[in-house]
C-alpha positions in Angstrom: 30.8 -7.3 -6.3 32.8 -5.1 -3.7 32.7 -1.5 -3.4 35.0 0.7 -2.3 35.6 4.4 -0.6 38.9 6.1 -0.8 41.0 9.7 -0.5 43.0 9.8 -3.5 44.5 11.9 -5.8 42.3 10.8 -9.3 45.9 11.5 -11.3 47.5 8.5 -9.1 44.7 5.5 -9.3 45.0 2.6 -10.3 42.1 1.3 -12.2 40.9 -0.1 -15.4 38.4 2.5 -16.2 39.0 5.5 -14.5 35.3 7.6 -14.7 35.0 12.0 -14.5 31.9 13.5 -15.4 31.4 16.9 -16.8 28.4 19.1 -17.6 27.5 20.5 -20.7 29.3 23.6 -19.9 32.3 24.6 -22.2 33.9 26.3 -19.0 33.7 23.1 -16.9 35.0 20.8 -19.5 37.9 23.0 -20.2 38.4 23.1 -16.1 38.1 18.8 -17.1 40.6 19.0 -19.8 42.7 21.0 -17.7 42.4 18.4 -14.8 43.0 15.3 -17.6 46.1 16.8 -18.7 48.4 14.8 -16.7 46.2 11.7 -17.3 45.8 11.9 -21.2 47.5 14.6 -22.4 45.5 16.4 -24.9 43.4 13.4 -26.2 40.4 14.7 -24.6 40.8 17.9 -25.5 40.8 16.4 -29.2 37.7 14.6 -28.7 36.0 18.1 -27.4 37.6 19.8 -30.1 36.0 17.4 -33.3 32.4 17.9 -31.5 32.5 14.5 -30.1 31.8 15.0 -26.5 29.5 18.3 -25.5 28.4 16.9 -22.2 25.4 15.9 -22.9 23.2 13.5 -20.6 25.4 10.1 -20.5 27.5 11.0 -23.3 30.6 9.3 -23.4 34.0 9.5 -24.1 36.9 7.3 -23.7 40.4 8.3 -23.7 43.6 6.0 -23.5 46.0 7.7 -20.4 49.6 8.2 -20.7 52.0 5.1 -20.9 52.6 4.1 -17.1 49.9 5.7 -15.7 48.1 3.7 -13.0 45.0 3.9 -14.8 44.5 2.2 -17.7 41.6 4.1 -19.4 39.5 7.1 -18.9 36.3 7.4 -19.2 34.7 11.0 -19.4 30.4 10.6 -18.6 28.1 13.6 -19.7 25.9 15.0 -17.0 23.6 17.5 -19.2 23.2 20.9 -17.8 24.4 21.4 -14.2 20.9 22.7 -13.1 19.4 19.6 -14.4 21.8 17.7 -12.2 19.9 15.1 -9.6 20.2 12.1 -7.9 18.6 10.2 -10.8 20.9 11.5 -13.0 24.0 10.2 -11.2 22.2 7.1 -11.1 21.7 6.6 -15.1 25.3 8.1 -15.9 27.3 5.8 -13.1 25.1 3.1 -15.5 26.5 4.2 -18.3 30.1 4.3 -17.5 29.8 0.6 -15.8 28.0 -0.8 -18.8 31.0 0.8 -21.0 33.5 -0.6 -18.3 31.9 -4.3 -18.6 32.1 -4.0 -22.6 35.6 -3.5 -22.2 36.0 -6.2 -19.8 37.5 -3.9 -16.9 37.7 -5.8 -13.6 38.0 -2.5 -11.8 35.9 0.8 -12.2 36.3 4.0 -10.6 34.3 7.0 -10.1 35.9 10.5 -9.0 33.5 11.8 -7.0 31.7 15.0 -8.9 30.9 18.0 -7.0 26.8 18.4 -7.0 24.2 20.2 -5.7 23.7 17.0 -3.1 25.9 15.8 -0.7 29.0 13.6 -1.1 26.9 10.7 0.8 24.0 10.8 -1.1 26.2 11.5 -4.4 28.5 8.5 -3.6 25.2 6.3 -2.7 23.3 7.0 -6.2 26.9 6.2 -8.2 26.6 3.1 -6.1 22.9 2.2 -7.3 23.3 3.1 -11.0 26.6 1.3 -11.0 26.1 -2.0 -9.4 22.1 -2.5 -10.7 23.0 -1.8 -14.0 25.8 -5.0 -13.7 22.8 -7.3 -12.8 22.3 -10.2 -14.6 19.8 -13.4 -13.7 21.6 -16.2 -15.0 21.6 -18.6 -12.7 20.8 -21.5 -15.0 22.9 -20.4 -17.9 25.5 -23.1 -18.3 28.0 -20.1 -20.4 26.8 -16.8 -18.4 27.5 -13.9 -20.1 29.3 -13.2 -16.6 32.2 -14.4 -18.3 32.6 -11.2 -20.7 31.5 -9.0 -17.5 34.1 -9.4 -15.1 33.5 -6.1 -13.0 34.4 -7.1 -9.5 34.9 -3.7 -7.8 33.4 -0.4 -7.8 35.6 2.6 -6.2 34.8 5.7 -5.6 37.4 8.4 -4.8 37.4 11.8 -3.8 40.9 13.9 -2.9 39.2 15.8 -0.3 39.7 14.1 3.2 36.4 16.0 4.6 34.9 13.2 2.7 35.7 10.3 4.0 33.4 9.7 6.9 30.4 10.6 4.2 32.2 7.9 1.4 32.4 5.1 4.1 28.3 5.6 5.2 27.8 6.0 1.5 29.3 2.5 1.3 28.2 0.7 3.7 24.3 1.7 3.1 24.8 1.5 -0.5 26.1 -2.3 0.2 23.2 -3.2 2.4 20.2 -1.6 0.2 21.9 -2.9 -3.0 21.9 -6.4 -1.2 18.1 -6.3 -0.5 17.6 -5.0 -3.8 19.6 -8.0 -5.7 17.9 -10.4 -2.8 14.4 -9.3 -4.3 15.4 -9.3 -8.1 16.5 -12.9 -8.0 13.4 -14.0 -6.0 11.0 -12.7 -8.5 13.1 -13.7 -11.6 13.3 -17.3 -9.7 11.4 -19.7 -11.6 7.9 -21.5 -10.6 9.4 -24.5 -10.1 12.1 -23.4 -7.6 10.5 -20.9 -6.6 7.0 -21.8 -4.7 5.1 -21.0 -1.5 7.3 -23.5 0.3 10.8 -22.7 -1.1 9.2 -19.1 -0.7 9.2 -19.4 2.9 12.3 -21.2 3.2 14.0 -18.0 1.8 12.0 -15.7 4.2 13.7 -17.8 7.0 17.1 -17.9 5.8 17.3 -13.9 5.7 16.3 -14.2 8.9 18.9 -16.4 10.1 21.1 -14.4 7.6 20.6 -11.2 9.5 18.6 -12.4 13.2 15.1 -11.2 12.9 12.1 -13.9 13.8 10.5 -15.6 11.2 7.2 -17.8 11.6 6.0 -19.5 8.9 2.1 -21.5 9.0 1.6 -24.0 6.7 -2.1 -24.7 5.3 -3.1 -26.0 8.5 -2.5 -23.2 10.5 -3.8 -21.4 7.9 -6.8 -23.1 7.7 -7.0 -22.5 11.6 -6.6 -18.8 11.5 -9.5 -18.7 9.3 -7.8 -17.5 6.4 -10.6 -18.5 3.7 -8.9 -16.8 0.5 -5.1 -18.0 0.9 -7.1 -21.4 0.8 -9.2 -20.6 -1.8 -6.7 -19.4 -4.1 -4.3 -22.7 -3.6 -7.1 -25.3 -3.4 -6.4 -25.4 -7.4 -2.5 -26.2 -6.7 -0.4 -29.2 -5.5 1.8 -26.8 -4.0 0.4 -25.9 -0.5 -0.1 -22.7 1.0 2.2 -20.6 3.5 1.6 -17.7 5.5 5.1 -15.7 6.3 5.3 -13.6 9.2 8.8 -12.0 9.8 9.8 -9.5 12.6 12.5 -7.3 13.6 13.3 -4.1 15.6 12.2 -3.2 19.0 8.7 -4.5 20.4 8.2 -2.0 22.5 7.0 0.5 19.8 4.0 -0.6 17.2 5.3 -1.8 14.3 4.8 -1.0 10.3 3.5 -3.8 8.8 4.4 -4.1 5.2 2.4 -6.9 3.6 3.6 -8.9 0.3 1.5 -9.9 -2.1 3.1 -14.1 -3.1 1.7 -15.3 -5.5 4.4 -17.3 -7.0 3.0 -18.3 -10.1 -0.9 -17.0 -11.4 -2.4 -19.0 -14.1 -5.4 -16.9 -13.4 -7.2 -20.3 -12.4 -10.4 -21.1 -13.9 -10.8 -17.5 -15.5 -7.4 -18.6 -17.2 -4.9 -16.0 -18.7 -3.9 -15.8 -22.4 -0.7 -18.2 -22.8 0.8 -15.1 -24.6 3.5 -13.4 -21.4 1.8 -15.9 -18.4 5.4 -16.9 -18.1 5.9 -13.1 -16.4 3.6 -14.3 -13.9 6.3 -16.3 -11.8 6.9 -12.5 -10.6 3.4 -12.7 -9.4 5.4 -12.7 -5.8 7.1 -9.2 -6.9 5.3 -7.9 -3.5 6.6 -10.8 -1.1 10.4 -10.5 -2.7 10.1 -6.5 -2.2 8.9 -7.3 1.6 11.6 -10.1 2.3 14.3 -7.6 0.3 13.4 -5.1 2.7 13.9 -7.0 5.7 17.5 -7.7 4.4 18.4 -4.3 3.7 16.9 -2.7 7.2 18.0 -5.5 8.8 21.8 -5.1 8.0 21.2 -1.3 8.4 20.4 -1.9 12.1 17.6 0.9 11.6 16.3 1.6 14.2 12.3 0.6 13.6 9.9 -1.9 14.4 8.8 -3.9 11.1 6.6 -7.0 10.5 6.1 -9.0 7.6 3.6 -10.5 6.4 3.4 -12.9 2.9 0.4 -14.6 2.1 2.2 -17.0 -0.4 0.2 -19.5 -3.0 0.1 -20.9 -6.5 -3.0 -20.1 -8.7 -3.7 -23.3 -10.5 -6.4 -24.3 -12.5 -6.7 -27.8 -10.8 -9.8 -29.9 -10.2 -10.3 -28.3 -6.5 -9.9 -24.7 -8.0 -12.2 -21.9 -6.7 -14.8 -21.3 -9.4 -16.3 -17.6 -10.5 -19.8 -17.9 -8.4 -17.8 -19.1 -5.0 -17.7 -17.3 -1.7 -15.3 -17.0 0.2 -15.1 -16.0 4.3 -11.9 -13.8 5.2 -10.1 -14.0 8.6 -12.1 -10.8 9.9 -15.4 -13.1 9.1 -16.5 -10.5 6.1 -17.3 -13.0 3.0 -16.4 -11.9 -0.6 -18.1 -13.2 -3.8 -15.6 -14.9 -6.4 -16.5 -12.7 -10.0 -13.1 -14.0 -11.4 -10.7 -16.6 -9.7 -8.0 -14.0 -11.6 -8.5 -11.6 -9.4 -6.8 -13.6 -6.8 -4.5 -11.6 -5.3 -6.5 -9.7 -3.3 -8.1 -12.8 -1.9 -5.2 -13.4 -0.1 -4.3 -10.0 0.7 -7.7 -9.3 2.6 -6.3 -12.1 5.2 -2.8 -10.8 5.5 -4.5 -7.1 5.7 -6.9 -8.3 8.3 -4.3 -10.1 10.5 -2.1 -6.8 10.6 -4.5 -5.2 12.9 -3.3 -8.3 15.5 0.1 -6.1 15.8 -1.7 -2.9 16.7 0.5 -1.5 14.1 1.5 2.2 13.6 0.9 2.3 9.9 -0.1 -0.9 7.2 1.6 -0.7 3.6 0.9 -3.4 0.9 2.3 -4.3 -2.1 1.1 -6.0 -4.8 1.4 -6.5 -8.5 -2.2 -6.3 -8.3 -4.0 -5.0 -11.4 -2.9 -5.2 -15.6 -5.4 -1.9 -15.5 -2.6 0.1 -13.8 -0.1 -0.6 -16.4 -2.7 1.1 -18.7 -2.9 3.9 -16.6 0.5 4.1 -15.4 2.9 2.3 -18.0 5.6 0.9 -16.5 7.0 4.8 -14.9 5.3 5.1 -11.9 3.4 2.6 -9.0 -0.2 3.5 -8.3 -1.0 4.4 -4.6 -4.3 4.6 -2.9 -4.8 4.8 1.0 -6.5 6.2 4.0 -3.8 8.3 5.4 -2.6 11.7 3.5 0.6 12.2 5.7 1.4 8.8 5.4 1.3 8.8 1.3 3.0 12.0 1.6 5.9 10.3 3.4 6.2 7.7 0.6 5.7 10.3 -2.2 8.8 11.9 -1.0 11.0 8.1 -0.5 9.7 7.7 -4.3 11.4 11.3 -5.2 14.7 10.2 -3.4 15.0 7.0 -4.8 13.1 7.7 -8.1 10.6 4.6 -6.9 7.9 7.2 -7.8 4.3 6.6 -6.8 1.2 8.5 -7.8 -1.7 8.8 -6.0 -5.2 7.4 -7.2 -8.4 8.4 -6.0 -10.6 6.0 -3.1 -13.8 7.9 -4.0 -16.9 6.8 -2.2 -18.6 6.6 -5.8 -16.1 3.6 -6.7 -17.6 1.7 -4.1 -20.8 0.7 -5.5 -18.8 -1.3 -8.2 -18.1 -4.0 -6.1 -21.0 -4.5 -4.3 -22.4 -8.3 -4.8 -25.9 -9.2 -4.0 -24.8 -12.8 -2.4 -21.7 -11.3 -0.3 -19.9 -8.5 1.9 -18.2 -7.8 -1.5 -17.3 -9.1 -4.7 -13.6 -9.3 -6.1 -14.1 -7.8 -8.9 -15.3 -4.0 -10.1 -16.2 -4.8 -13.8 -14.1 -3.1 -16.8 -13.8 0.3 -15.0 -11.2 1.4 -12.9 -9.7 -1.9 -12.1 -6.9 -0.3 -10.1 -9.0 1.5 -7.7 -12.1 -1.1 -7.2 -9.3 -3.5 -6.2 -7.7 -0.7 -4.2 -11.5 -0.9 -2.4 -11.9 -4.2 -2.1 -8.5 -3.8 0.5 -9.9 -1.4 1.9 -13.3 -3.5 2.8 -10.7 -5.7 4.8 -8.3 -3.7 6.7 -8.5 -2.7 10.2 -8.7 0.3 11.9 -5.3 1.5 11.4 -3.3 4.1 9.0 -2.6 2.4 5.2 -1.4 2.5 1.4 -1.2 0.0 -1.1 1.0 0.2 -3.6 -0.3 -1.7 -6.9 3.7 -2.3 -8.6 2.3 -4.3 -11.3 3.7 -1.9 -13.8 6.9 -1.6 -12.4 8.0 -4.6 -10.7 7.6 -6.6 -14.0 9.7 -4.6 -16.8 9.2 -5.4 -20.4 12.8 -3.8 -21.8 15.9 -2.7 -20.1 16.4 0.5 -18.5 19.4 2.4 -17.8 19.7 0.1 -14.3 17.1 -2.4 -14.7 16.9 -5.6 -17.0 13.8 -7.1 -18.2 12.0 -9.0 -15.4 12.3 -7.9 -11.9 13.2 -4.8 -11.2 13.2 -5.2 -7.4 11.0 -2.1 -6.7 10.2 -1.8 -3.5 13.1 -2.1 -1.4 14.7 0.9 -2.0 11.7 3.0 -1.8 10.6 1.5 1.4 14.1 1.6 3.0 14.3 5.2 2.5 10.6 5.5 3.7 11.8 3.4 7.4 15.5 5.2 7.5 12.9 8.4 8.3 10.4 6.8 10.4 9.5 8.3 13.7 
């Protein structure tokens, strides 16, 4: 899918669905009416006239143009009431009109550009999310795709005012590379156990890399069993499929980096402590974390921002095999600290305290993990917001306000000293598990037993990597959260 930035006149393009939005206001959808005129006659004003369209929050209505006019249908998208009016929004009514324009099989969609509170860039940018996520589809091993009745091929945007086409073009251009990372990590995490695995995993880290000419290293399980990574073994001692630790790198080495650190888990059985059979086949999104890291390194990397990242993915299959990790075993971390195995489904921080522990190698600037960690924070959280839990206030502060922007929204959870004592073990340095209390945040601890001495949040997207229906721009699956938020979070780093 292409998209497009041009200065026209919206009376003479040529489109299958040409898109306006109004606000519930009767004087602004007159000033619409008035502006249609030429383009539909009075059809709209019809349509207002019966009560059909008020201008309600993605409201629609669509009105056949003149005969000969260049655009073949217009589509009129409610905003709600102008001070109500944000990014998000934009994003849910650009959804709207594409998911109209794909019903009615139009190749070609094109958004005037409104007139908002925001600017045209950042306008132009979120009519570019909502438009182009809400087209995504996984259906790579559909023999008929349902591609074939949703042909949309190019999103425009136009705008008659020239002093907009700088901000139109940068609109494009970001929204094409952020939009790319976001897609990369979609199809990642809705990828299958059997194609996708810790090796395959790895192989897709690298060709990113080669894609867009950042380093990748990858260490296969005896490297890792070198390092002295004692819970990415643990954790894929139960599996055929061998483990692989990912470390990618881009942007100038003379500054320390950020570290962002992907939970892979490509496929959790839950091991011996098995899971229900009921939804473990949502569990090939186990590597939500690593696909949001590697979609990230797309979308900076073709940015060119200027930033110093690393990578790391601790990737692994959690298998119930005849080597598997039982509850009872202990299990000694990169950093030497041991931690007593409670459940072998609480794996995921296993592997993390390695990755966490190995980040303090880089001497980096700021550590941020993510992880679909805990069930417990879809309980507390539904599937709305990510929990967050760290050591640095300015730092969470930074990423409250990339969630705002990109409506990625995180919400903080507490690292009391009190939760501590839940995950003390009498045999070990710790023990994986917290009991039936406060899972989130006695996992968040358990991190935090392992990391270095260095700024850092975790992000527990459990609740809303993995999606149960469809939203206004995501499917059910993969949502790809991550990228966005964590783009917007390095386009301001300092």
């Amino acid at each position: 899918m292409e998209l497009h930035f041009t200065i026209a006149a919206p009376g003479k393009t040529r489109t299958d669905v040409l898109v306006m939005f109004a606000h519930k206001d009767p004087r602004q959808i007159r000033k619409v009416q008035s502006e249609l005129r030429t383009i539909a006659g009075d059809a709209f004003l019809r349509i207002v006239e019966a009560g059909d369209f008020t201008g309600n929050d993605k409201e629609l209505a669509l009105v056949h143009t003149r005969k000969n006019h260049p655009s073949k249908r217009l589509l009129v998208v409610g905003l709600g009431e102008r001070r109500s009016v944000n990014l998000e929004r934009l994003r849910r009514a650009a959804a709207a009109a594409a998911k109209e324009a794909r019903r009615l099989k139009a190749k070609d969609v094109t958004f005037v550009l409104p007139e908002t509170r925001e600017s045209a860039e950042e306008t132009s940018i979120a009519l570019y999310e909502g438009a182009l996520l809400s087209l995504y589809r996984f259906e790579k091993y559909k023999q008929a795709k349902n591609g074939a009745e949703s042909p949309v091929t190019n999103i425009h945007i136009v705008s008659p005012s020239p002093g907009d086409r700088s901000a139109g073009e940068r609109a494009r251009d970001h929204a094409s590379h952020i939009l790319a990372g976001t897609v990369l990590a979609r199809d990642l995490a809705n990828g299958p156990g059997n194609e996708i695995y810790p090796e395959t995993l790895a192989l897709a880290a690298q060709e990113c890399g080669a894609r867009n000419g950042f380093s990748v290293t990858v260490r296969d399980e005896h490297d890792i069993a070198e390092l002295g990574m004692g819970g990415v073994l643990a954790v894929a001692r139960g599996s055929d499929r061998k483990p692989r630790f990912i470390i990618m790198e881009f942007g100038p080495k003379s500054t320390p980096p950020v570290v962002l650190v992907g939970k892979g888990v490509t496929f959790d059985t839950g091991g011996i402590s098995i899971k229900p059979s009921a939804g473990m086949a949502e569990m090939k999104m186990d590597m939500s974390g690593a696909a949001a890291v590697i979609g990230t390194f797309e979308a900076v990397s073709r940015l060119k921002l200027p930033v110093h990242i690393v990578g790391l993915i601790p990737a692994v299959e959690n298998m119930p095999g005849s080597k598997a990790m039982r509850p009872g075993d202990i299990v000694r971390h990169y950093n030497g600290k041991t931690s007593e195995v409670d459940n072998t489904d609480a794996e995921g921080r296993l592997i993390l305290a390695d990755a966490l522990a190995y980040a303090a190698e880089f001497k980096p600037a700021a550590v941020i993990d993510l992880a679909t960690l805990t069930g417990a924070v879809v309980v507390a959280l539904g599937h709305v917001a990510t929990g967050m839990m760290g050591n640095d206030r300015e730092l969470m502060n930074r990423l409250t306000k990339a969630g705002e922007k990109t409506f990625e929204r995180v919400w903080e959870l507490p690292l009391f000293d009190e939760y501590e004592r839940l995950i003390r073990s009498d045999v070990a340095d710790v023990k994986n598990v917290g009991g039936r209390w406060a899972g989130p945040i006695t996992a968040g601890w358990f991190l935090k037993k392992h990391i270095g001495e260095y700024r850092w949040v975790h992000l527990d997207i459990a609740g809303t990597a993995i999606l149960e229906e469809n939203g206004d721009y995501t499917q059910r699956g993969s949502s790809g959260v991550g990228v966005r938020l964590l783009t917007e979070f390095l386009r301001r780093w300092k």
